[in-house]
N, C-alpha and C positions, 0 to 999 in steps of 0.2 A: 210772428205775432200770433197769440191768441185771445180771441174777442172771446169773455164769458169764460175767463180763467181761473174764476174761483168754484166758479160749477163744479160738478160729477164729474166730465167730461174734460174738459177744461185743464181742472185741475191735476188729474189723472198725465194728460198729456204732458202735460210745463213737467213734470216731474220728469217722466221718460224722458222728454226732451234733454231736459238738463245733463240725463243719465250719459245721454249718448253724446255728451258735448258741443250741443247749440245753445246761443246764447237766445233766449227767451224775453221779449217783452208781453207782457199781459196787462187790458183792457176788463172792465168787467162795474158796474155802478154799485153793486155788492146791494140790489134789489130784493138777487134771489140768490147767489154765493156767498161764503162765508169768506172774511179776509182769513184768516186761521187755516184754508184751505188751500192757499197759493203758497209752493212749495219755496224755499229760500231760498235766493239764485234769480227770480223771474225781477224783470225791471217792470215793478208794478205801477196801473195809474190808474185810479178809479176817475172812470169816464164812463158816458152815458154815448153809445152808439148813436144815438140820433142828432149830440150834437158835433159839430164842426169842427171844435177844439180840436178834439184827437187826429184831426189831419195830417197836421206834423209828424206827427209819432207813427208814421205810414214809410217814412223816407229812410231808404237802403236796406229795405225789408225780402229778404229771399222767397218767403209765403206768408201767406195770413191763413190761420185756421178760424174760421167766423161759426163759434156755438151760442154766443149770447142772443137767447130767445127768450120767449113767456112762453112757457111749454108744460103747463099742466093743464090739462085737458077742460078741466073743471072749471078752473079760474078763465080759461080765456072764452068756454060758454057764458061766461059770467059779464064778462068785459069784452065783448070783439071789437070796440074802439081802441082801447089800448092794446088788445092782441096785434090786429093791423098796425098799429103807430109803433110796436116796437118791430114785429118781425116781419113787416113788406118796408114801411120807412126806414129803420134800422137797418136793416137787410142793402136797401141801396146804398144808403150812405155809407156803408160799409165799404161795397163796391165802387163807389164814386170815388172815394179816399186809397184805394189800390189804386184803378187806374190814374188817376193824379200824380201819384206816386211812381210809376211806372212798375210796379208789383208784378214779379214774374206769371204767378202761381196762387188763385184762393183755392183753398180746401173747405167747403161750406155744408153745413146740415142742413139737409134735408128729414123727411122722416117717410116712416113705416105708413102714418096714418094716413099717407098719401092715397093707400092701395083701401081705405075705411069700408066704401061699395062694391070691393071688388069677391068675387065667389071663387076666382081661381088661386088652389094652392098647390105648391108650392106659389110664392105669388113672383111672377118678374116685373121687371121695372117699367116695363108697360103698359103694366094694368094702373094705371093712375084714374082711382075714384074717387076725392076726397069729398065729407061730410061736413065735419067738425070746423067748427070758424079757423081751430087750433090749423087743421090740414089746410083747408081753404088759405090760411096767411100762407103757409107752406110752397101752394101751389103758386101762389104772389111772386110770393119771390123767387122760385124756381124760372117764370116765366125773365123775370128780371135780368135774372143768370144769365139766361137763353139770349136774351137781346145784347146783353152787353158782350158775349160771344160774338154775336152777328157781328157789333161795330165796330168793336175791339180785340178782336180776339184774330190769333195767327192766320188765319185762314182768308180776313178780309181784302178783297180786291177794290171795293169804291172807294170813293172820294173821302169818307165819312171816317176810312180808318186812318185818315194823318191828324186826326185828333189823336190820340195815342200812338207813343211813339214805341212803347214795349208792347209785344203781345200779350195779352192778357190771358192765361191760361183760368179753369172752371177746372173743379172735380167735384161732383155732387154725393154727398154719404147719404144712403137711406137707410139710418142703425133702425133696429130692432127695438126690442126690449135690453136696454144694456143696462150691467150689474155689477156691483163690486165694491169697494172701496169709497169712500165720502160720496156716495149717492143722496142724493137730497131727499132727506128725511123728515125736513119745514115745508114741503107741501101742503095745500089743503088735502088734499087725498094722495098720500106717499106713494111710491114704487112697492107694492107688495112685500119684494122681500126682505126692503127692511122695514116697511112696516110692520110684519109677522115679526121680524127677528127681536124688533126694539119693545113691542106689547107684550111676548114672550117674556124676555129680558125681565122686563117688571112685571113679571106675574099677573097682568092685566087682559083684556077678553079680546082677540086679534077681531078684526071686521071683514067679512066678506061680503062685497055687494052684489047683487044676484043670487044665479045660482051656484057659483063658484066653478061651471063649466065653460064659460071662455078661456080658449086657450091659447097663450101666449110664446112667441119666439123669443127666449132670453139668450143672450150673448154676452160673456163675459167682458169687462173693460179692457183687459192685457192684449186682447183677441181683436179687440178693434185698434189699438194703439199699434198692435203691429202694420196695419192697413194703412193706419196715418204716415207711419215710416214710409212705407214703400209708396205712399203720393209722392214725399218728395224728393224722390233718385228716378224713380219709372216716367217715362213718358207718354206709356201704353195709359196710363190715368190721365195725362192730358183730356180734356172735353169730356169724359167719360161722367156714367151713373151707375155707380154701385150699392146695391143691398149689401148691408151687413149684418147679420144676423146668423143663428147656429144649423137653420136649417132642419130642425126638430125642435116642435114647440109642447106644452103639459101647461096643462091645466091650473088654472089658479088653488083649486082643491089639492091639486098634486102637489102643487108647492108647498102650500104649505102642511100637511103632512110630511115631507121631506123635511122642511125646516125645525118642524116639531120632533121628529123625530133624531135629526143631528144634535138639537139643543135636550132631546129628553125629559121636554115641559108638555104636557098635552092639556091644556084648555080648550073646552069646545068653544067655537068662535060665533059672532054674533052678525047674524045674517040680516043687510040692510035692502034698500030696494034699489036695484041696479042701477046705472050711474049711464045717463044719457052720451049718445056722440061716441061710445066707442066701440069697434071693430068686433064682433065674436070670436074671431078668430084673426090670428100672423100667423105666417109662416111664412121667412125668405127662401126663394131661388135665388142661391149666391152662386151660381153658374159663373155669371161673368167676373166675380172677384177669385173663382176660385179659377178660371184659365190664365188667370197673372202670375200664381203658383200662392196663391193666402187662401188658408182655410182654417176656422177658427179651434183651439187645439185643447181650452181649459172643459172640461166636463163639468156639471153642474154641481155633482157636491163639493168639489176644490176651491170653485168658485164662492160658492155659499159658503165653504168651512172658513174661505179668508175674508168674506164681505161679515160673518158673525167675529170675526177675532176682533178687525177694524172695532166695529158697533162697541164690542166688550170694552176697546180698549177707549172708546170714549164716552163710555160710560164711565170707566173710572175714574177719569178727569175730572169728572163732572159738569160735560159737553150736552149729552144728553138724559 
């Protein structure tokens, strides 16, 4: 199962998944994913996480990958009631509906902006600072995880674990900056690079807010999708918290000159006034994903040259 399958992310996965011969059911209210985005193959049901219904659809499930969040940064400074009501409420019910089910195995997002206050980089997954309501839901449901480990989870000796008769296994992902293919580009404030790619595109003025010197960890989708693989065969990811991310981060500036530069359109871009609640800088210490034997392998113009073909090729469509 993936919760939030027509997303970036999401969607990206059910694909591979398919590729590799699982059969896929996908979850997703199609709030902030596109249906157009859920790859053909996936047993789709547009459900809302926070209600009940989708309980059923939890039963003889091998894992649940849970991405469906409100995850722009922007919007959930805007709203942190419906930030929390989707991704700490959402977030449990998600979890109540595996263990009910007896779900071996969730694979759940986490994020980078965990680390928002933190000053050490490379950063490891112990420096958890967050700021942003966005992070703050984050850290909600992180702790969530944590307890339903406690009560559910293999390890448990009390009384409290013969409420659940499977153990419930956790893997927590803290992506990065990740990039590529049907990235959501219907943001209030899009993902940079296909922001730059798509205003390029139409010969229009790209936005930089700041000074275009925060500088960001981007990790390719293919790069993280291999990770999601190896959650479910390894059992060294059992209970574990892994960064994902490239481990080398550039500058918002850098990028987009890179992107300007692959596309060959150079407008000078129009400088807004910075954008509250986020980090100056990422950068992952993926140390502990890379002692499992995963280390992320696409370089950044491959990645960009295939996230502009995608862009090109739905703009032709007339998608975007």
């Amino acid at each position: 199962m993936i919760t939030g399958v027509a997303g970036f992310i999401g969607a990206n996965l059910a694909e591979r998944l398919l590729r590799e011969g699982h059969e896929v059911l996908g979850i997703d209210n199609l709030a902030y994913g596109l249906r157009t985005n859920i790859p053909e193959g996936v047993d789709f049901h547009q459900m809302d996480i926070r209600g009940k219904e989708m309980y059923p659809l939890f039963a003889n499930m091998d894992a649940v990958f849970h991405f469906a969040a409100k995850n722009c940064i922007a919007d959930c400074q805007a709203d942190p009631v419906e930030t929390a009501d989707i991704n700490v409420h959402g977030s449990v019910n998600v979890f109540e509906a595996a263990r009910k089910a007896h779900v071996k195995k969730i694979i759940y997002a986490e994020s980078s902006a965990l680390y928002e206050g933190s000053n050490v980089f490379p950063t490891p997954e112990s420096e958890v600072k967050p700021e942003s309501f966005y992070a703050v839901s984050k850290l909600a449901s992180m702790y969530f995880a944590e307890a339903y480990r406690r009560f559910h989870g293999e390890s448990v000796t009390n009384e409290l674990s013969a409420i659940s008769h499977q153990p419930l296994n956790f893997t927590a992902l803290r992506y990065f900056c990740v990039y590529g293919p049907v990235q959501d580009y219907r943001r209030t404030i899009p993902p940079v690079m296909s922001a730059f790619i798509i205003k390029l595109l139409k010969n229009e003025t790209p936005i930089i807010y700041g000074s275009g010197e925060k500088r960001r960890d981007f990790v390719y989708v293919d790069d993280i999708n291999d990770f999601h693989l190896q959650c479910l065969i390894d059992p060294r990811t059992d209970g574990g918290v892994f960064n994902l991310g490239a481990g080398v981060n550039y500058s918002v500036n850098d990028i987009y000159r890179l992107v300007s530069d692959l596309l060959d359109i150079h407008i000078t871009p129009q400088r807004m006034p910075d954008l509250p609640g986020e980090a100056e800088t990422t950068l992952a210490d993926i140390s502990a994903a890379k002692k499992l034997g995963w280390e992320p392998k696409t370089d950044s113009q491959t990645g960009l040259k295939n996230a502009i073909a995608y862009i090109k090729s739905e703009m032709a469509k007339g998608n975007i």
